[in-house]
MMTF fields as JSON, N, C-alpha, C and O atoms, coordinates in Angstrom:
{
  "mmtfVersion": "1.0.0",
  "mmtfProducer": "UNKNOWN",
  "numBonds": 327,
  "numAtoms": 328,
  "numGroups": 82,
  "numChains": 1,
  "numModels": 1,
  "chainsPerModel": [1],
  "groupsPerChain": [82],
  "chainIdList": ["A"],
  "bondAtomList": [4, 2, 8, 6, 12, 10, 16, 14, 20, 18, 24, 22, 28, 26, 32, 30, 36, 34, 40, 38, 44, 42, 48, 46, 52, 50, 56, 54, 60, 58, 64, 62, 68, 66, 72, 70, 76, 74, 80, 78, 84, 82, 88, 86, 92, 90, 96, 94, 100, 98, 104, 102, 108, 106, 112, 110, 116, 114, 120, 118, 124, 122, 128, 126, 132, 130, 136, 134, 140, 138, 144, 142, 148, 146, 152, 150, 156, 154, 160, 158, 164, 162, 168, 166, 172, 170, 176, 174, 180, 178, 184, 182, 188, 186, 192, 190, 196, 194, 200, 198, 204, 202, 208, 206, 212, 210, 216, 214, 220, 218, 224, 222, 228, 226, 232, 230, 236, 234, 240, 238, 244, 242, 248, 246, 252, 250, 256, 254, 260, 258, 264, 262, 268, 266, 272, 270, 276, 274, 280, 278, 284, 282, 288, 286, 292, 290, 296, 294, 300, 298, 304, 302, 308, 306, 312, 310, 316, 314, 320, 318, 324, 322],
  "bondOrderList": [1, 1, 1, 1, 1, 1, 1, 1, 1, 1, 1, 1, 1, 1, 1, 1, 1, 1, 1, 1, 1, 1, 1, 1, 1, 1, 1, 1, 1, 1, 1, 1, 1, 1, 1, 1, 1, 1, 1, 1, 1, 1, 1, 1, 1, 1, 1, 1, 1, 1, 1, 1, 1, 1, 1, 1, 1, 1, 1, 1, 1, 1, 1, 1, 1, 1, 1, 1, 1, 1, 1, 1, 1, 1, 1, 1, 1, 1, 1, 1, 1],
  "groupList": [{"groupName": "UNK", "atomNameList": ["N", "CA", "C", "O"], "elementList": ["N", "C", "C", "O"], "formalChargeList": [0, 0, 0, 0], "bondAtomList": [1, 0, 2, 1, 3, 2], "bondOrderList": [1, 1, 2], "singleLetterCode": "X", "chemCompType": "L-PEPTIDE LINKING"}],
  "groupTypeList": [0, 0, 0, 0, 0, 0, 0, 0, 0, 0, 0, 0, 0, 0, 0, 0, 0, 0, 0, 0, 0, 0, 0, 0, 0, 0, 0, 0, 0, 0, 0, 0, 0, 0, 0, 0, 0, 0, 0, 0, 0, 0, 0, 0, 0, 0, 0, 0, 0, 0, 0, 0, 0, 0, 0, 0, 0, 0, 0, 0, 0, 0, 0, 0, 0, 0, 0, 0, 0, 0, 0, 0, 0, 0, 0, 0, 0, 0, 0, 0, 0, 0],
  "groupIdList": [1, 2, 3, 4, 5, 6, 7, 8, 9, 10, 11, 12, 13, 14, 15, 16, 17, 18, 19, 20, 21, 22, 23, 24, 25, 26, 27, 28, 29, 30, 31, 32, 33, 34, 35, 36, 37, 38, 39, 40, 41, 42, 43, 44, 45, 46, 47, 48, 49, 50, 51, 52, 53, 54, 55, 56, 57, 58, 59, 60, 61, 62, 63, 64, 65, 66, 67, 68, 69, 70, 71, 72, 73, 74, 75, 76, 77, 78, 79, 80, 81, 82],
  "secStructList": [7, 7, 7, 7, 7, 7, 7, 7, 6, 6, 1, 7, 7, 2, 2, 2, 2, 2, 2, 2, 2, 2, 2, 2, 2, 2, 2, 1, 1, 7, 7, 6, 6, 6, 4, 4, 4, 6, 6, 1, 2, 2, 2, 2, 2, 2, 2, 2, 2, 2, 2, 2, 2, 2, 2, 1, 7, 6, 6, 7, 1, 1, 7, 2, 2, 2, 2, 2, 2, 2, 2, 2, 2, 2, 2, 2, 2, 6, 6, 7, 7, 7],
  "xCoordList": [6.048, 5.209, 3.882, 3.311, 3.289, 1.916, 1.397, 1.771, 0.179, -1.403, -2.603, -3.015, -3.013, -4.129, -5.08, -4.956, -6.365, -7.978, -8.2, -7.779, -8.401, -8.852, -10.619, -11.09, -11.166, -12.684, -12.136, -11.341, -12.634, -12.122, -13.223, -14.212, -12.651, -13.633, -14.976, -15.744, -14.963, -16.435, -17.091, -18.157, -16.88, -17.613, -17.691, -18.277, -17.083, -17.358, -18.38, -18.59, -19.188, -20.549, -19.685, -18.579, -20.736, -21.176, -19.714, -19.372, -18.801, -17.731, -16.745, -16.341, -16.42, -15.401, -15.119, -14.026, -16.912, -16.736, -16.685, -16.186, -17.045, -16.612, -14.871, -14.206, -14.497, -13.265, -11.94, -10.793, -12.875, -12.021, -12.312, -11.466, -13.568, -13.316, -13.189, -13.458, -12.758, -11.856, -10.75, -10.363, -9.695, -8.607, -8.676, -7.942, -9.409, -8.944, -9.194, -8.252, -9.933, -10.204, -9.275, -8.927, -8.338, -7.152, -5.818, -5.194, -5.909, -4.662, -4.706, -3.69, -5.826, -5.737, -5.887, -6.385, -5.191, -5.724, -5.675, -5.62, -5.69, -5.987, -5.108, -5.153, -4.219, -2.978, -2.972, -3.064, -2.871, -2.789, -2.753, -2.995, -2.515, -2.161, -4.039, -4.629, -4.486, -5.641, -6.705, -7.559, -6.166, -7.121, -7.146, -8.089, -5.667, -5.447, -6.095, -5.728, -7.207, -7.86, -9.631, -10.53, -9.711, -10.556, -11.564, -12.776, -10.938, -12.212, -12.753, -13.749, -11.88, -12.701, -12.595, -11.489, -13.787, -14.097, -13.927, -13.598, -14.277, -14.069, -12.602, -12.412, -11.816, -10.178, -9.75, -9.332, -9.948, -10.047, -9.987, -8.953, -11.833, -11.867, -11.102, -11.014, -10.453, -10.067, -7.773, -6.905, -7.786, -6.333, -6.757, -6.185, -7.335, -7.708, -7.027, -5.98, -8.493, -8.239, -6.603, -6.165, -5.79, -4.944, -3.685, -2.679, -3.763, -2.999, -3.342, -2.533, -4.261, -4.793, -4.122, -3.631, -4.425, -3.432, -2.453, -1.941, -1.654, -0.006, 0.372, 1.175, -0.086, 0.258, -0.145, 0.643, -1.095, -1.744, -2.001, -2.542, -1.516, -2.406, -1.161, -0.025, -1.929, -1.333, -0.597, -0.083, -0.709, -0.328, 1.275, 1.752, 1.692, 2.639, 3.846, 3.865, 5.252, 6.242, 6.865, 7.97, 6.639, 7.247, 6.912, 5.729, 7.203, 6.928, 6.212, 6.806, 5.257, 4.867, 5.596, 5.056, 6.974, 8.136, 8.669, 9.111, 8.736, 9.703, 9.198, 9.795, 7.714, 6.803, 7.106, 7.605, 6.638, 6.942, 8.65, 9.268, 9.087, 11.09, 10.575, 10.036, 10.612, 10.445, 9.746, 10.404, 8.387, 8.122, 8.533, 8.201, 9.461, 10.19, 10.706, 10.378, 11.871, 13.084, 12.216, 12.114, 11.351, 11.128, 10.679, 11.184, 9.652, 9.191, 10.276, 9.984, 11.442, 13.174, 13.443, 13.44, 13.692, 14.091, 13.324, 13.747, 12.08, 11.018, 11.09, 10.596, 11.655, 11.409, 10.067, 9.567, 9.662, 8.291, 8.449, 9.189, 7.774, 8.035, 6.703, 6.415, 6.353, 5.463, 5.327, 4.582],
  "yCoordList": [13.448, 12.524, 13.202, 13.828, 13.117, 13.441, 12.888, 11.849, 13.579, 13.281, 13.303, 14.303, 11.866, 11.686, 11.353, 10.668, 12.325, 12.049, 10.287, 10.188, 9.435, 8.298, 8.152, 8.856, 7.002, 6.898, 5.686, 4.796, 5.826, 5.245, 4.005, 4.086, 2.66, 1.733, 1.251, 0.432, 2.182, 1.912, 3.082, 3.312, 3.827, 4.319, 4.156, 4.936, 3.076, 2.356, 1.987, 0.799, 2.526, 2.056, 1.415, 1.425, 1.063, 0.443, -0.287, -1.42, 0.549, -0.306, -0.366, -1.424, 0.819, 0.823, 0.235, 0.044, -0.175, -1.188, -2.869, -3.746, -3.036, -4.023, -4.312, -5.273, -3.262, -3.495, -3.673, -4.096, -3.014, -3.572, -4.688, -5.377, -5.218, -6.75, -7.507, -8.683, -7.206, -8.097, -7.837, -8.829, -6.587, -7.001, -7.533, -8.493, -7.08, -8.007, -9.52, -10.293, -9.861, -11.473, -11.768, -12.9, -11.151, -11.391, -11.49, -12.372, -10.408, -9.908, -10.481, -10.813, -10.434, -10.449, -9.06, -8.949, -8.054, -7.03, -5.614, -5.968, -4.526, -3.792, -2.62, -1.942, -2.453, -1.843, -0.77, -0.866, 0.618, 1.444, 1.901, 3.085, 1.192, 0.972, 1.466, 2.407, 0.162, 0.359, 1.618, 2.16, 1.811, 3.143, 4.285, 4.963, 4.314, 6.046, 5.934, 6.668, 5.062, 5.034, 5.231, 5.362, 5.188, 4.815, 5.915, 5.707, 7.283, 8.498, 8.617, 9.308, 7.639, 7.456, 6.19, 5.721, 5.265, 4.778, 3.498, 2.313, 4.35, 3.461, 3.549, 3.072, 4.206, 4.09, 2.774, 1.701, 3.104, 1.827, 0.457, -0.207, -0.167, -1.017, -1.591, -2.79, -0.388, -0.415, -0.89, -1.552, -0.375, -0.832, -1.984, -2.946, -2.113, -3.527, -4.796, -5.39, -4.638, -5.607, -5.473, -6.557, -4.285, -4.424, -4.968, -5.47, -4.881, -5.512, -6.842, -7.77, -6.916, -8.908, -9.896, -11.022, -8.737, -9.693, -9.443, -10.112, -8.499, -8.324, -9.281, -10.169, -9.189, -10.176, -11.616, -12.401, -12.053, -13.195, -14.146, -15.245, -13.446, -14.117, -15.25, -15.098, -16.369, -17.481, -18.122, -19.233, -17.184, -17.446, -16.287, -16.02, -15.884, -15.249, -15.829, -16.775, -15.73, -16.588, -15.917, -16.441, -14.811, -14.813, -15.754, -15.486, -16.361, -16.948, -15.97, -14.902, -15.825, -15.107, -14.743, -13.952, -15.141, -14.814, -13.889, -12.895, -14.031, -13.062, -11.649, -10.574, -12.016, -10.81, -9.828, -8.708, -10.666, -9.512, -9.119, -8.055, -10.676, -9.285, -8.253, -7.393, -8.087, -7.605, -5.91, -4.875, -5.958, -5.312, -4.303, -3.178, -5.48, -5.095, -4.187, -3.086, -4.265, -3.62, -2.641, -1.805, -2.349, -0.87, -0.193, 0.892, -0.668, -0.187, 0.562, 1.714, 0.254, 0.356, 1.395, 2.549, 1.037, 2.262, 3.746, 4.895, 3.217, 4.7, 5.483, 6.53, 4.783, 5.085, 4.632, 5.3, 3.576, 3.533, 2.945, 1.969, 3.274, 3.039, 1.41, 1.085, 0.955, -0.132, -1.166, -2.121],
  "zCoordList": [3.639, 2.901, 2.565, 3.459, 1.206, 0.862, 1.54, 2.084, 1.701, 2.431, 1.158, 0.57, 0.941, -0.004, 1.184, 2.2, 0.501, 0.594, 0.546, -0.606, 0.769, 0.871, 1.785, 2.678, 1.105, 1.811, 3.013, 2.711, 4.184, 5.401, 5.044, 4.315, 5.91, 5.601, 5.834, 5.328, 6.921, 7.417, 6.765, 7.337, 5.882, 4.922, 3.706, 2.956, 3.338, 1.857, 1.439, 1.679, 0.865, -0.112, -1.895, -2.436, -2.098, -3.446, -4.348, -4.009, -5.651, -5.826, -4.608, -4.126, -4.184, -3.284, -2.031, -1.497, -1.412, -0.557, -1.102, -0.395, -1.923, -2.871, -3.108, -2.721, -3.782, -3.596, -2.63, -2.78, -1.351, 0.016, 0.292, 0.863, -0.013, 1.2, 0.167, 0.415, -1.331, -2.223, -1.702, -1.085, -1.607, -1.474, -0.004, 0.229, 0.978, 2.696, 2.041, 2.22, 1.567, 1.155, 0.549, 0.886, -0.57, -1.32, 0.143, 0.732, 0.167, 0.779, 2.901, 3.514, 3.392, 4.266, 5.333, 6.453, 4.394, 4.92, 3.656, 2.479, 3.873, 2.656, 2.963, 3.99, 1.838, 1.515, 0.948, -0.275, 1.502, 1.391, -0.105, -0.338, -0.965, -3.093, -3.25, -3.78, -2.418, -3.115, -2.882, -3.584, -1.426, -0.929, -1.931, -2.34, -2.252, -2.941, -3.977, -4.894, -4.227, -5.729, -5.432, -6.263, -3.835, -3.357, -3.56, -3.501, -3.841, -4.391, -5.392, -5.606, -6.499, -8.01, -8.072, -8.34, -7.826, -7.598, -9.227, -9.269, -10.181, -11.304, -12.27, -13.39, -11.541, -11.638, -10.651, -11.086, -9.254, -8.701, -9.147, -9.211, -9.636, -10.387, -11.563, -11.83, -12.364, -13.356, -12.762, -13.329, -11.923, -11.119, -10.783, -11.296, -10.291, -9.504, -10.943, -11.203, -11.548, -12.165, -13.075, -13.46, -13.385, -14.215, -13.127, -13.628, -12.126, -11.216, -11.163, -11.159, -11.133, -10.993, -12.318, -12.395, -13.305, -14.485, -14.671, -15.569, -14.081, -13.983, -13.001, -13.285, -11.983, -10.858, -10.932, -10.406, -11.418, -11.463, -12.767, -12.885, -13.496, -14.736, -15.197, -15.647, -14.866, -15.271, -16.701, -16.826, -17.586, -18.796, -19.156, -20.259, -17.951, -17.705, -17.84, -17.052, -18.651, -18.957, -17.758, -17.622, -16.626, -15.447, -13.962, -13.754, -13.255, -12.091, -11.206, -11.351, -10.39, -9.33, -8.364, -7.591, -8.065, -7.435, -8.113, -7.538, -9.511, -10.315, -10.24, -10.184, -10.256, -10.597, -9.057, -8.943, -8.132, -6.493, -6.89, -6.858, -7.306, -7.013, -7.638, -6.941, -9.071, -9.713, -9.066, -9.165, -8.458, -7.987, -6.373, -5.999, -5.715, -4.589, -5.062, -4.622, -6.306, -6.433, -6.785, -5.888, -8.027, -8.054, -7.2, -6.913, -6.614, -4.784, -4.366, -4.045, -4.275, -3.4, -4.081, -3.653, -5.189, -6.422, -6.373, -6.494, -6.154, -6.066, -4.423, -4.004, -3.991, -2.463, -1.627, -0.722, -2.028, -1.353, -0.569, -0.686, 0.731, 2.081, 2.607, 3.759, 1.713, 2.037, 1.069, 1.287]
}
């Protein structure tokens, strides 16, 4: 398995600590997706939100169920282990 550079959490300043205790507040806890973005800081932001309206955006003719299968299976397909 690769080894990515990630910023650990108790060293998160400015967007990037921003964007962790959005996703722990979202998620409950913070998922390894978002870390690997966590050294460019305005790629990050920029995932963040394009995930929020893939996943969330209410004007979606998919169900929020459809959307995670959806995402399980390729997860499975890619081999991703989380």
């Amino acid at each position: 398995m690769a080894w990515i550079q990630t910023v650990d959490e108790t060293e998160a300043t400015g967007i990037v600590k921003e964007e962790y205790d959005a996703a722990v507040a979202r998620a409950g806890r913070l998922y390894n997706i978002v870390r690997l973005f966590s050294v460019r800081p305005n790629s990050m932001r920029a995932f963040v939100e394009l995930y929020k309206v893939v996943m969330h955006d209410p004007e979606s003719p998919l169900t929020r169920a459809q959307r995670e299968m959806i995402a399980t299976v390729v997860s499975k397909v890619n081999h991703c282990h989380y």
